[in-house]
Every structure is written in C-alpha cells, then in structure tokens.
C-alpha positions as CSV (number, residue, x, y, z in Angstrom):
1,X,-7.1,-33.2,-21.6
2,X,-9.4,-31.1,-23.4
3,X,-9.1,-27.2,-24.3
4,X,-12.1,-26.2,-21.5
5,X,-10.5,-28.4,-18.7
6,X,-7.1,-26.9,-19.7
7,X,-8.6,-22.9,-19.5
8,X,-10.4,-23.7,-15.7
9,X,-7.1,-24.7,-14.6
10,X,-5.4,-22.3,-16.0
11,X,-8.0,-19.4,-14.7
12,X,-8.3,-21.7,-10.8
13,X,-4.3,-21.1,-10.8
14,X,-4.4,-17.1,-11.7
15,X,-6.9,-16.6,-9.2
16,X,-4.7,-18.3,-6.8
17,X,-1.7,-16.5,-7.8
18,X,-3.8,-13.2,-7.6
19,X,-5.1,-13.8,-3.9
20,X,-1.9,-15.0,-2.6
21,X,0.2,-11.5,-3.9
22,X,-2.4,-9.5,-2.1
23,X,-2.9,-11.7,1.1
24,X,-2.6,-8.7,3.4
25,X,-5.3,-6.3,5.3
26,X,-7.0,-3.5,4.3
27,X,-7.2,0.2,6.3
28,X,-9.8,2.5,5.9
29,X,-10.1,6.2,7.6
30,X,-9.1,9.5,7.8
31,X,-5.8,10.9,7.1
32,X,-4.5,13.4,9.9
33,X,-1.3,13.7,9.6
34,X,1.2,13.1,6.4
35,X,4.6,14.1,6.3
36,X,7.7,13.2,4.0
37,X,11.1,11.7,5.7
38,X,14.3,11.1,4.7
39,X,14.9,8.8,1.5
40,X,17.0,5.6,2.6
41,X,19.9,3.5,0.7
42,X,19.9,-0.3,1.5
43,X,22.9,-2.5,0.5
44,X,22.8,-3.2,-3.2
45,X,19.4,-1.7,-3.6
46,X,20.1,2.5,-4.4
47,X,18.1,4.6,-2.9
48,X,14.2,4.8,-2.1
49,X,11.9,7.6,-1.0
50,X,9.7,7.3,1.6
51,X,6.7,9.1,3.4
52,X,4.6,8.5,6.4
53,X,0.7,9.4,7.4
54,X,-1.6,8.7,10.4
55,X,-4.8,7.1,9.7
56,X,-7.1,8.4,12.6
57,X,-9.8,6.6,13.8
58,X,-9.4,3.5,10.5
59,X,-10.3,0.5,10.6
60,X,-8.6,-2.9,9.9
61,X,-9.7,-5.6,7.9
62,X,-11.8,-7.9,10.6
63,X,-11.1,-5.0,13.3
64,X,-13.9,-2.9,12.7
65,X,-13.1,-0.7,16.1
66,X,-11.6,2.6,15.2
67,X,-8.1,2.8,15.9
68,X,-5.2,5.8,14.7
69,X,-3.0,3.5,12.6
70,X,0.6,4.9,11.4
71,X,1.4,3.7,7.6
72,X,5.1,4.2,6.3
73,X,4.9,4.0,2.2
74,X,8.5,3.4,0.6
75,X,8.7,3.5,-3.1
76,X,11.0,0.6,-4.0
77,X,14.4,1.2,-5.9
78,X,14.4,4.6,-8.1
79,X,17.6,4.3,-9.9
80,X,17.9,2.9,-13.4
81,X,15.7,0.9,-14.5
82,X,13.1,1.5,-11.6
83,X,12.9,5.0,-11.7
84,X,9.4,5.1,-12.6
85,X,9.1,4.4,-8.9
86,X,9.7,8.0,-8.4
87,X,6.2,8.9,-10.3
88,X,4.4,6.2,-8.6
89,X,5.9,7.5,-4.9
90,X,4.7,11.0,-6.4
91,X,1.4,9.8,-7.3
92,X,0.5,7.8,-4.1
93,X,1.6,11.4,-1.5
94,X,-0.4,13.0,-3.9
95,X,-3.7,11.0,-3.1
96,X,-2.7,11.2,0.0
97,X,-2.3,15.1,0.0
98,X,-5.3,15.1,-1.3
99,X,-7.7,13.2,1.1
100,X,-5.9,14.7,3.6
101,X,-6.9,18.2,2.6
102,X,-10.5,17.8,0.9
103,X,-11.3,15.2,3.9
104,X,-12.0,12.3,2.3
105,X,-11.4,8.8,3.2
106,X,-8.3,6.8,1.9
107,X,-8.2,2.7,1.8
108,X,-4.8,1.3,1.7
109,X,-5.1,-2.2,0.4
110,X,-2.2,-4.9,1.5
111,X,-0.9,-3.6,4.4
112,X,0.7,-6.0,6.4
113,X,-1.2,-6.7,9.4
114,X,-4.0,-4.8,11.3
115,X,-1.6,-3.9,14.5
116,X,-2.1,-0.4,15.7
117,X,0.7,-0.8,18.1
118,X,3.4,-0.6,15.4
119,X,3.9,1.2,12.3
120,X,2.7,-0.5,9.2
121,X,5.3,-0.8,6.3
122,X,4.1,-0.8,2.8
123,X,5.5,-0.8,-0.9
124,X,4.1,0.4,-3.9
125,X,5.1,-2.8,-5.4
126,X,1.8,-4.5,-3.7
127,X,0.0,-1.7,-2.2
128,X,-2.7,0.3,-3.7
129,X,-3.8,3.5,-2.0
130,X,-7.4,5.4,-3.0
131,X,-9.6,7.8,-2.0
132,X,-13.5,7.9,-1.6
C-alpha cells in the first residue's frame, strides 16, 4: 500500500471519527432566562456544577419552527485532575450571561435531540456554545 492511499484512509477515518463525536442537533435563539442550580455528586464521579437557560423562540436542527427550548449545561467532574472544568463551566455562563444581556443570539452545538417537550442535557465535554 502506498504512502497517498495510506494518508486518504487515514484522513476518511478522522473525518468519521469527527462526525460521529458530534452526531447531535444544533439550537439556535434567544436566551431569556439563565439561572445557576445546585452542583450535583454522582457515585464515584465528585462533584459537577451545573446551570440552566431557556432558549425562546430557537430553532432545532431540521425543526426550523420557533419553539422555547430549556438547555441544562453540566460541567463534568471538577476535582483533581478535571478541575479545569470549573473554568470551562465559568466560561460557557459567561457567554451565556452575555448574549443574554447584550441580546444576541447563542448556538449550542450537540445537544441531544431537538425535543422541546423535555429539557435538553448537555456537557461541555461535546458541546460548544457561541454567540453571534
């Protein structure tokens, strides 16, 4: 097998990879309401902070009819060796604050499914969150 067939397999299988990680939906909207809760403990994995916000009027990856959709962000583990989860956590409310309060729109990129009927849980391990 030559060098060139070897390199397009290896770049077909990253791209793979890469789509499968981020297989979920993406929100788009407004942010009208964001508010902190209570961190949680789960058995065996410390402690994780948490924060919720209402998209109003977002829409949903193939759903494009406005809907208010309610998004709960956890941060992941924040003890040892993960507490740089705690920045990220701080970092993602803090685009949030700030869409939320200049008006801007946010898109929240693998969130699980485009049900408005539920809350949607997310983690910053595959999430992104911007604003524009």
């Amino acid at each position: 097998m030559n060098k060139t067939m070897l390199l397009l397999m290896m770049l077909g299988l990253t791209f793979f990879v890469s789509q499968s990680a981020w297989a979920g939906e993406t929100v788009e909207g407004k942010v009208s309401y964001i508010g902190t809760l209570q961190e949680y403990t789960a058995p065996n994995e410390g402690y994780h902070a948490q924060f919720r916000m209402r998209v109003s009027q977002s829409i949903c990856g193939n759903d494009k009819t406005p809907k208010d959709r309610w998004i709960l962000v956890k941060s992941g583990r924040m003890e040892g060796a993960f507490a740089h989860n705690s920045v990220n956590t701080h970092n993602a409310f803090s685009a949030v604050l700030a869409a939320f309060l200049a008006g801007k729109n946010i898109q929240i990129d693998n969130v699980p499914n485009c049900n408005s009927a539920t809350a949607q849980n997310i983690n910053l391990w595959s999430s992104q969150i911007g604003i524009y």
